[in-house]
C-alpha positions, 0 to 999 in steps of 0.5 A: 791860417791857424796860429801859434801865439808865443807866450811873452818873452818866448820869441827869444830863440826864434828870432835867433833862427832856432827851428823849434817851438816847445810846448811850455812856451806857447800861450795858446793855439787858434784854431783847429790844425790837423798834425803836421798842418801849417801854423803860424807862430806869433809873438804875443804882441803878434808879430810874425815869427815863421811857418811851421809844421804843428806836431800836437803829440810833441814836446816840440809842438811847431817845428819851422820851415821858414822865416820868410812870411811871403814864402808858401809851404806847399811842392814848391817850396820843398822842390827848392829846397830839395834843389838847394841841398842838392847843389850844397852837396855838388858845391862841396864836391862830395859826389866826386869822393863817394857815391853814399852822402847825406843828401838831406840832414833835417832842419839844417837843410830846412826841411825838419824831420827829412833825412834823405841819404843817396846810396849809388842809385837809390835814396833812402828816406826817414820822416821823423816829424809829423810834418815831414809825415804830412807832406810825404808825398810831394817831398817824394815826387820833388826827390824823383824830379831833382834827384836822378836815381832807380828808387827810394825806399823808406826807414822811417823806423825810428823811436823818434817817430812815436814822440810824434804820434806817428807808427812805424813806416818802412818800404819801398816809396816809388820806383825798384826796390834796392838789391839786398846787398848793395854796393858802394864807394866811400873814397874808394873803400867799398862796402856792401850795405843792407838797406832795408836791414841796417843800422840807420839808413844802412851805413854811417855816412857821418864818418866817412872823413874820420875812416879816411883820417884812420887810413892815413895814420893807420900804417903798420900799425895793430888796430883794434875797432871797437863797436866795428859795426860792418867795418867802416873804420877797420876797412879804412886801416887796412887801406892804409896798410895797418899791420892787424886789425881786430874788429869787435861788435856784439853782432854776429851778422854785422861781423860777417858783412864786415868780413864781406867788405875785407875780401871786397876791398881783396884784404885776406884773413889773416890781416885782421880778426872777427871777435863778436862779444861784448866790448866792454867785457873784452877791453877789461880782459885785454887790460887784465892781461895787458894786451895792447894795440897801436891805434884804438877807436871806440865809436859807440852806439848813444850813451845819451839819448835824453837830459836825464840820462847824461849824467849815466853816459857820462859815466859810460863814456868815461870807463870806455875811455879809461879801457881803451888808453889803458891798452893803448901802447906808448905813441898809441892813437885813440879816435873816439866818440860820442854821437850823443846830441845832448854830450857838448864838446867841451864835457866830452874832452873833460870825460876823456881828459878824466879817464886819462888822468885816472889811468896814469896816462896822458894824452895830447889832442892832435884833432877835434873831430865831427860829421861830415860836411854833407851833416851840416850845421844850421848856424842858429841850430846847434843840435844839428852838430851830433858827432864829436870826436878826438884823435889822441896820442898816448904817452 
């Protein structure tokens, strides 16, 4: 088999079960592996580390599918561990709460670079890496054989892919092609969702415990839903009887189909307001002329897509944060988060810490909030967990 050998003192990570091999720390490659083919690395004393998928355009040249040198990587092995993430998911009971979850999350479910999400009876799929690429068509027959469902479509229509050498690749992979708009269940708040036009997969199954926890706290209470998308946390606070929601995105079509799920949960309009603009040109009027709201969520798209750039999200995160306490009413709720993977938890809080002190303002953390559990963590991966948040009362 061809093989990776690591330069001395670089096995370090790996045998701390870390799934990513990077270009800096391999000392050379033998032989003549195609993208996405299986590799072996090795220590430079040649001790063995794990199979992975060899990814030559990458910054992430070996991504590693397992630790176990008796383990073969072929149908088998994505059969089992299409097998295993399924029986998490029925372990967690998440069927029973939503008929849309994660089904598939990556390296956390040892398979890198697979993201497959369950919307009713379709799947949707994304492959990332040149691995996930390569083997494509058995992680697609082991998807029809384990999981019951009409089809699966793809959107691998990511940025991402392109690190990898790949182009874009979106469509139907097997069975009937999902209808434009279809329907589904997230803890009894329907939604309608546009698989082959939406964001991501076609909805934010990573929230889906955050939208419950805005429906709990959310009675009689005014709202405001920034970045509202098609309404995923506003729906939510109607659920739970908030007195008015207002939902800004600068998407007029994510508007309309948040309008859309308000009358499919039988909401009117007068609970609630569309307002497609620019958030942060919105929150600076609503502080210029002091309107407030009881409860506000601020669930931005990435501020922080690489290192580099943390330094600028950073700041981005902070005037948002600022914006948004400064128009929160005293006893006044903020959810807020970061999605950025390169934004630890602690930096976050000391950003949103930050924005209050300079606002005059404090609040008290009631909840640290995260994914869903059907996003798990590879206990060895810590890129796996993304998704921070906190739920604050302002005083």
């Amino acid at each position: 088999m061809n093989s990776i050998i690591l330069k001395p003192g670089r096995e370090k990570s790996l045998i701390r079960k870390h799934p990513w091999v990077f270009s800096g720390a391999i000392q050379r490659l033998e032989g003549s592996p195609e993208p996405g083919e299986t590799v072996s690395v090795l220590s430079a004393d040649r001790k063995f580390l794990g199979y992975g998928a060899y990814s030559p355009n990458s910054q992430i040249t070996v991504r590693i599918w397992t630790w176990d040198r008796d383990e073969e990587i072929g149908p088998a092995f994505f059969r089992c561990k299409i097998k295993q993430a399924v029986r998490l998911r029925d372990e967690l009971a998440i069927p029973s709460q939503t008929d849309a979850y994660r089904l598939i999350f990556s390296e956390s479910d040892s398979i890198p670079g697979l993201i497959a999400d369950r919307f009713g009876e379709y799947l949707v799929c994304q492959f990332s890496s040149a691995g996930a690429e390569y083997w494509k068509p058995d992680i697609v027959q082991a998807l029809k054989e384990s999981v019951p469902c009409k089809g699966i479509y793809e959107r691998s229509d990511l940025g991402v892919r392109k690190k990898e050498g790949l182009r874009d690749s979106t469509g139907l992979l097997w069975g009937d092609k999902p209808p434009e708009e279809l329907r589904i269940s997230e803890a009894g708040r329907l939604f309608g969702i546009n698989i082959a036009g939406g964001h991501k997969t076609g909805h934010y199954l990573d929230q889906r415990e955050n939208h419950s926890l805005v429906q709990e706290y959310a009675s009689g209470r005014t709202m405001l839903d920034c970045f509202s998308y098609t309404g995923g946390f506003s729906i939510a606070a109607m659920k739970g009887n908030a007195s008015h929601v207002s939902l800004a995105d600068s998407s007029a079509p994510a508007l309309a189909l948040a309008a859309q799920n308000a009358a499919l949960n039988g909401f009117p309009e007068s609970v609630y307001t569309l307002i497609e603009v620019d958030i942060f040109k919105l929150l600076r009027t609503y502080r210029d002329d002091n309107k407030t709201f009881d409860m506000v969520v601020l669930d931005p798209p990435k501020f922080v897509e690489s290192k580099n750039q943390l330094e600028k999200g950073a700041r981005a995160y902070k005037d948002i944060n600022m914006l948004g306490i400064k128009i929160l009413n005293p006893g006044g709720l903020l959810f807020t988060f970061s999605c950025s993977g390169h934004m630890e938890d602690m930096l976050f809080q000391k950003i949103v810490a930050d924005a209050a002190l300079d606002t005059g303002r404090e609040l008290r953390i009631v909840r640290w909030l995260t994914q869903a559990p059907d996003h798990p963590v590879a206990s060895g991966f810590p890129e796996s967990k993304y998704l921070k948040g906190l739920m604050a009362i302002a005083t």
